[in-house]
N, C-alpha and C positions, 0 to 999 in steps of 0.2 A: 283608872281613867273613867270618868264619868259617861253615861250613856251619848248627852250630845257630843261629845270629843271623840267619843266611838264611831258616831255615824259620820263624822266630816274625816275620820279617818279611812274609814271603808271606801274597797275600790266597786265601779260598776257590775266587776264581775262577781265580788261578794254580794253587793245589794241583788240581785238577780238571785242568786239563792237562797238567797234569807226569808227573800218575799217569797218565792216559789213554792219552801218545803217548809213540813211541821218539826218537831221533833219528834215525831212518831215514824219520818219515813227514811227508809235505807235508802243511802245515794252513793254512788259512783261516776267516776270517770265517764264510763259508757252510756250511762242514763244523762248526764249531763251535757254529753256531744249530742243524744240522740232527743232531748225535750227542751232544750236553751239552742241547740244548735252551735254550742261551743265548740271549740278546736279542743286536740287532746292537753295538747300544752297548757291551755286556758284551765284547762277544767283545774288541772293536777294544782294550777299555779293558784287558784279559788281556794281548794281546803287546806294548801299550803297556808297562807293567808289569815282563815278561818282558824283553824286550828291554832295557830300563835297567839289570834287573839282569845283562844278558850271559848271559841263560836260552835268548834263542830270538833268528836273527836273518832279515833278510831276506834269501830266495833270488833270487825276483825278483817283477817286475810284469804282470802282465797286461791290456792295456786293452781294451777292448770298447768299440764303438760300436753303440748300438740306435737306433731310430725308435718316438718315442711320439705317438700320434694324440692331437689337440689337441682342445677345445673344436669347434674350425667345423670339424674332420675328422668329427668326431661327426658334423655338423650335414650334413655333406656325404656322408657315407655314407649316411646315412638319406633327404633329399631330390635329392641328385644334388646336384654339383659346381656353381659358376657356369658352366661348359662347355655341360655336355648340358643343362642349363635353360637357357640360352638355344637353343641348337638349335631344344631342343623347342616354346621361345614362339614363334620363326619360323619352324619345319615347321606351327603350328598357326593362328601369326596373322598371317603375312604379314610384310613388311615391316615397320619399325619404325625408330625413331633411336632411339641408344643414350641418349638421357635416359627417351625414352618406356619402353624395355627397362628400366632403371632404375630406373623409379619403379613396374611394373608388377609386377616379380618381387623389388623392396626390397630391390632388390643398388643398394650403395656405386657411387657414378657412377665411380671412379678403378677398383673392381674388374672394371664391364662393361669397362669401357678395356682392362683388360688382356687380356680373358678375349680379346675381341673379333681383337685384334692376334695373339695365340695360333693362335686359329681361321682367319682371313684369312690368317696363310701358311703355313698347309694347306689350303685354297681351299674351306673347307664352309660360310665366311660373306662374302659381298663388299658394298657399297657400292653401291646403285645409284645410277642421275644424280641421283635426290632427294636424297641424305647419308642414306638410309636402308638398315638392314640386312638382308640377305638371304639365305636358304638357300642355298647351289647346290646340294644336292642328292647331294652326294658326300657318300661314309657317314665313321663316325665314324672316327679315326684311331689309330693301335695306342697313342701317348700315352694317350687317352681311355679306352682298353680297360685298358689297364696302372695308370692311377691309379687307375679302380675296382675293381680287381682287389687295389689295395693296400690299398685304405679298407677292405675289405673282411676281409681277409686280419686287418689290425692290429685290427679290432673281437673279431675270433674269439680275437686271440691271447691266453697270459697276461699280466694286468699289460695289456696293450695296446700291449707291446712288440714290437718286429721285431726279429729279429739282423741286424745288417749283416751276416753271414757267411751268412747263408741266403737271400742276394738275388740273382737272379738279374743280369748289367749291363745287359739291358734295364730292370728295376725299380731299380738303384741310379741310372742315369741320369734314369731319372723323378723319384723320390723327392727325388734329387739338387736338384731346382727346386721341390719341395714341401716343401723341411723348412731349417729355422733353428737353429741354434744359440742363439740367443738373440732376442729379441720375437717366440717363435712364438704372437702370437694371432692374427696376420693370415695364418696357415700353417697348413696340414693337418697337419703332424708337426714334431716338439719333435725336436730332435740331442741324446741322451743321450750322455754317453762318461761311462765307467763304468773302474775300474781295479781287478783282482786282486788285492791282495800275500799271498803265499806265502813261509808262515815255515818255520825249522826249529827244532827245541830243539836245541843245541850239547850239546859234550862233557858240561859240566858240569852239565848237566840231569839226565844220565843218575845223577849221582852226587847229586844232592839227590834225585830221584827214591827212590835205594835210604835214602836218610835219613829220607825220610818216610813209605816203609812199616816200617823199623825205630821210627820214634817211634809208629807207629801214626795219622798226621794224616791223615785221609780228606778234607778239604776241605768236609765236610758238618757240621762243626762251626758253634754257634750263634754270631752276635753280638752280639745281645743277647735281654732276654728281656720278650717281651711278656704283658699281662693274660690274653689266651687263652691262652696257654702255662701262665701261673699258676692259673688257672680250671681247667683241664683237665687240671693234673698230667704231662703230655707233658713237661715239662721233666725231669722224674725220670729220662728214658731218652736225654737229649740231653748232648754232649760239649759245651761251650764253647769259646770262640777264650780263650786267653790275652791280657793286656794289659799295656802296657809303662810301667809308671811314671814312667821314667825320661825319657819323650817330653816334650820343651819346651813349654811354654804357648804359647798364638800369641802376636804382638809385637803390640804396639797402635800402628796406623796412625792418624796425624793427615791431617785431611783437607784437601784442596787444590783448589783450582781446575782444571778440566782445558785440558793448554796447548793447544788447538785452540778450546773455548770463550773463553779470553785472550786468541788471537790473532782473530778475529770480536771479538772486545771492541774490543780495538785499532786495527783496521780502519775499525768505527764512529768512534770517537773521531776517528780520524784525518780522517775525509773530515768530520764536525760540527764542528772545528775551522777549517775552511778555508770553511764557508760553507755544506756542502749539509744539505738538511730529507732525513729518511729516511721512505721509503714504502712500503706493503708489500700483500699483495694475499690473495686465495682459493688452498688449492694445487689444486682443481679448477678450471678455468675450462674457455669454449667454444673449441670453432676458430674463433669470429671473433676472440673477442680474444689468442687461442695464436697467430693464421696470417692469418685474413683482414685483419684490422687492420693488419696489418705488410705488406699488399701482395703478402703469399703466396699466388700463383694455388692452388685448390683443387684441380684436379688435371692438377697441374706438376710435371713431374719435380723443380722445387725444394723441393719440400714432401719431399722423402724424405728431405732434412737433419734431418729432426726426428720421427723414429719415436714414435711417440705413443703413452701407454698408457690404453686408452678406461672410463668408465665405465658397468658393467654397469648398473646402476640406480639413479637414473631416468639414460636415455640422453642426453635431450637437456634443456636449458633452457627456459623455458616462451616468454621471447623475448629479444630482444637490443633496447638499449637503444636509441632515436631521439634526435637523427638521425643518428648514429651509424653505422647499419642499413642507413640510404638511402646517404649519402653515401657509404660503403667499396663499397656491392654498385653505385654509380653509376663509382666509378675503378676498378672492376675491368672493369666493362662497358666503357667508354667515355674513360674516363680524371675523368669527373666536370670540375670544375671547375678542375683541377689543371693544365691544358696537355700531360697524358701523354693518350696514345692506350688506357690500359689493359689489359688482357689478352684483350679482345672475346671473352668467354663467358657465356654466360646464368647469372650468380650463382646461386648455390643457399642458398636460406633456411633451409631444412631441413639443411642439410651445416653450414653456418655455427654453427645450435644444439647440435651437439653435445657433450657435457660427455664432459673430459681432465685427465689431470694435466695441469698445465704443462710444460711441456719445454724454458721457455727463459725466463729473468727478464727479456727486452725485454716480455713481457706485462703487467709490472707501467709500463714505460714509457707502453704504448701508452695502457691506463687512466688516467695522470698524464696524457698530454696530454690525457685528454677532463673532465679536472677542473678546465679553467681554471687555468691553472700562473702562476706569476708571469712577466713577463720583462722582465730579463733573473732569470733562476731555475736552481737546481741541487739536484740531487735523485738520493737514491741510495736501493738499495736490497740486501739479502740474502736470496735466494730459494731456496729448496729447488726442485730441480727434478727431474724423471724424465723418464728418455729411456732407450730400447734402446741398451745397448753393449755391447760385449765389454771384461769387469770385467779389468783388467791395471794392473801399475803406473802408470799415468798417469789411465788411466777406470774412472767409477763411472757404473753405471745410476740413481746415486739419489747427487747431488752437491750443493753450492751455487755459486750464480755471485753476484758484486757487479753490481749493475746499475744506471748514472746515466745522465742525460741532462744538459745544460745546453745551455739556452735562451738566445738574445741577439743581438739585430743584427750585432756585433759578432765571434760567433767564427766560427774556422775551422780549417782541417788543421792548422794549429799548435797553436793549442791542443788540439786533443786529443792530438796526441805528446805534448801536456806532461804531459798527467793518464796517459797510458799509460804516461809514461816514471816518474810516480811510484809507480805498482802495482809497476811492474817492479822499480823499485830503490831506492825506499825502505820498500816495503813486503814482498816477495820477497824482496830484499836479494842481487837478479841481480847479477853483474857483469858479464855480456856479452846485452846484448840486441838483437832486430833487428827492422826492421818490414818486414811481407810480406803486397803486394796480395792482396784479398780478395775473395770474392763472399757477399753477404747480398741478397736480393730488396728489402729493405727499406732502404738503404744505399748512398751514392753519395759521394764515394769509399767505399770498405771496406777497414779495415787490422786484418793478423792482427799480434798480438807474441808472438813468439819468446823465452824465455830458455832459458842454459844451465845446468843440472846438473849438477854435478860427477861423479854417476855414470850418468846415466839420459840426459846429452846434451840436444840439443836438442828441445824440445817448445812448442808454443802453448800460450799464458796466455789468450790470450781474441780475441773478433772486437771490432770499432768501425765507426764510421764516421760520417757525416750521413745524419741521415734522409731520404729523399726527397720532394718535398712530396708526392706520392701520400698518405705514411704522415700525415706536419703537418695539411696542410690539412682533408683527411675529417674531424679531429677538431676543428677549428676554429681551429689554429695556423698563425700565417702567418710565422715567421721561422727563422733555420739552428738548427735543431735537433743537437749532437754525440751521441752516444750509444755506451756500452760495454755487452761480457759479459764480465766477469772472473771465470774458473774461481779464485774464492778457494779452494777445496782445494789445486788447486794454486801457490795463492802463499805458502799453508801446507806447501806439501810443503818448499819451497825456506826457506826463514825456518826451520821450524824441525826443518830439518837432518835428512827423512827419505828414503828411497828408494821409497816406495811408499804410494801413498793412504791404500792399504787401512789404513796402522798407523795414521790417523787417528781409526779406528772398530776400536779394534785392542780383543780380550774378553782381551790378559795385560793383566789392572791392573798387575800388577807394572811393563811395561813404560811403563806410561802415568804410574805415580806415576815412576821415574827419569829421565822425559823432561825435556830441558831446554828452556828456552824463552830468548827474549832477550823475549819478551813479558809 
């Protein structure tokens, strides 16, 4: 393209740069919101721009890591951490068991746990012969001093950002146990990483540059002209953008089906051809029927499988349904009627109500079983689910899973290799698959499958297993329950032939109308 074809192709937000800087000077984002007065979008969308046209290119990247104070960071600067409140409740009230501390100071029973473990070995809270908590009396510890020091520091700061580079390793060590990269609601501080890019305008910048103050193009020219312009006459002293006649019409896109909507079609079809009724559920629901239902002790290190994202309001459920209620909070105590010894912990009714996304489409299962199912009976579902992850080729924090169960005297670990081995490969369209023992709380045996990728290698499609009567009976089922989660995104990754979730949910239409499908 010739230099004048150049400049009538340049937008105002290019001319403004070109004229501004040399090829000598480093520019960014930030300098260009902060001496053009650009918006952040603008700027980004300028060496967007630039750079295609081999105007400006990249010198390099700069990444930053900051610390942003979270929701209960707030919460915690302002009333003191779950630490020094509890302290301060047994400097002032004695003794205590951490349900009682619990329920007294409306701290989460799993987070006095923690806090507790925390404090006890720094020896400022011990155990006495009763299972009760206690002072000893030894002062707070430089952690304590240093976290408040940071709550502190990040409230004052701008934004409510820290720079990792102005932290002391005492405070990066701290902070280090207090901050998340991702589900920081349960965390005093958000892990920001943030990235530079530093351009330059190239040679030939320099020579459109002197093009366009010989044409006289200031970048300040109009592009179109509005009623207040007309009203007010101001248009009389304004230059106009030129326009190009010759520019194509757009093409007229016929519309189609989206293949990731085809292939969840198909999926359906497939498993209502063979017999199974489809079911489907709230995408809020409680921790009983997210966790407690499924025999997930409430605060068990197993429950951390499933990072939960809670709702603000209303918090909790008004109740959970009977007998339902009794029965799960009876085999968590005791084992209930089931022949298990249960988890031997005082249920919590109140923890149980809590309202969550779901985070895992067996919830939809556990509610099937307390609906009276047929048996023998087979029943699937397609659940949206939300769960904390770190968002990568293979995970999304906001996914679908295929979710069945089939009920009947009759089955067992064979049949469910058989239904895993048809997700696997005639619906995936694996050709190498493998099955590999598993642990689910809720699940006895437990089997993970395995396919391979051609580019992305091996990764799990999903967990299975038998229910355990723990999970059957509390809901009134008394025979082998099978049950799967199949991550269908990723049976969709493999079928139809991409490298990464993410293009599932991918904003180039362009890419989405030439995707192929066998669906």
């Amino acid at each position: 393209m010739d230099t004048q074809a150049l400049i009538k192709n340049l937008h105002p937000l290019e001319i403004r740069v070109l004229r501004t800087y040399s090829a000598k000077d480093e520019i960014t984002a930030e300098r260009l919101q902060k001496e053009l007065e650009y918006k952040e979008g603008h700027a980004n969308q300028a060496f967007s721009w630039l750079a295609g046209k081999e105007l400006a290119v990249v010198v390099r990247r700069e990444p930053h890591t900051f610390f942003e104070i979270t929701e209960l960071g707030r919460t915690f600067a302002e009333n003191g951490t779950n630490d020094e409140r509890i302290v301060a409740f047994l400097k002032e009230k004695g003794p205590h068991s951490l349900p009682e501390i619990a329920s007294l100071l409306k701290i989460e029973n799993k987070d006095v746990g923690s806090a507790f473990g925390l404090l006890s070995k720094e020896n400022i809270v011990a155990m006495d012969v009763d299972k009760k908590a206690i002072f000893t009396g030894k002062p707070l510890s430089e952690r304590m001093a240093v976290t408040a020091a940071l709550l502190k520091k990040a409230t004052s700061c701008d934004n409510n950002l820290i720079d990792h580079s102005s932290l002391t390793k005492a405070e990066l060590d701290c902070i280090g146990s207090l901050a998340k990269k991702r589900g920081a609601t349960d965390s005093a501080f958000r892990i920001v990483e943030r990235e530079t890019v530093v351009y330059k305008l190239t040679a030939n910048a320099e020579n459109i540059k002197k093009a366009l103050e010989v044409a006289g193009v200031t970048g300040e020219e109009l592009g179109s002209l509005t009623p207040k312009m007309i009203a007010s006459g101001e248009w009389k002293n304004k230059t106009f953008r030129g326009y190009n006649i010759a520019v194509p019409p757009a093409r007229i896109i016929l519309g189609r089906t989206n293949p990731y909507v085809s292939f969840l079609e198909s999926v359906k079809d497939k498993l209502v051809s063979i017999g199974f009724e489809e079911f489907d559920g709230s995408l809020v629901e409680t921790e009983f029927w997210n966790g407690d239902a499924l025999f997930m002790p409430q605060f068990h290190a197993a429950r951390d499988i499933h990072d939960v994202y809670y709702v603000k309001n209303p918090t909790h459920a008004k109740k959970i349904e009977e007998p339902y209620l009794s029965n799960v909070a009876a085999v968590h105590r005791d084992g209930g009627n089931t022949g298990s010894r249960g988890w031997n912990y005082k249920f919590d009714t109140d923890f149980t109500r809590r309202l969550i996304l779901r985070s895992q489409g067996t919830v939809l299962s556990a509610h099937q079983l307390a609906s009276n199912p047929k048996i023998p009976g087979k029943y699937f579902g397609i659940a949206r689910c939300f769960r904390y992850d770190k968002v990568d080729a293979t995970h999304l924090s906001d996914f679908y899973q295929t979710e069945g169960i089939v009920l009947g005297e009759e089955v067992n670990l064979k049949t469910l290799l058989g239904f895993l081995e048809m997700f696997a490969v005639e619906i995936a369209g694996a050709t190498d698959v493998k099955y590999v023992p598993g642990y689910f709380p809720f699940t006895e045996p437990s089997v993970e499958v395995h396919i391979k990728h051609p580019v992305l290698g091996w990764f799990e499609l999903g967990g299975s297993g038998i229910f355990r009567p723990e999970v059957t009976k509390a809901m009134g089922v008394d025979c082998p329950v099978l049950a799967w989660g199949i991550g269908i995104d990723r049976m969709a990754l493999m079928a139809l032939g991409l490298n990464d979730l993410r293009e599932l949910f991918s904003n180039d239409i362009e890419q989405v109308r030439l995707r192929k499908a066998r669906y």
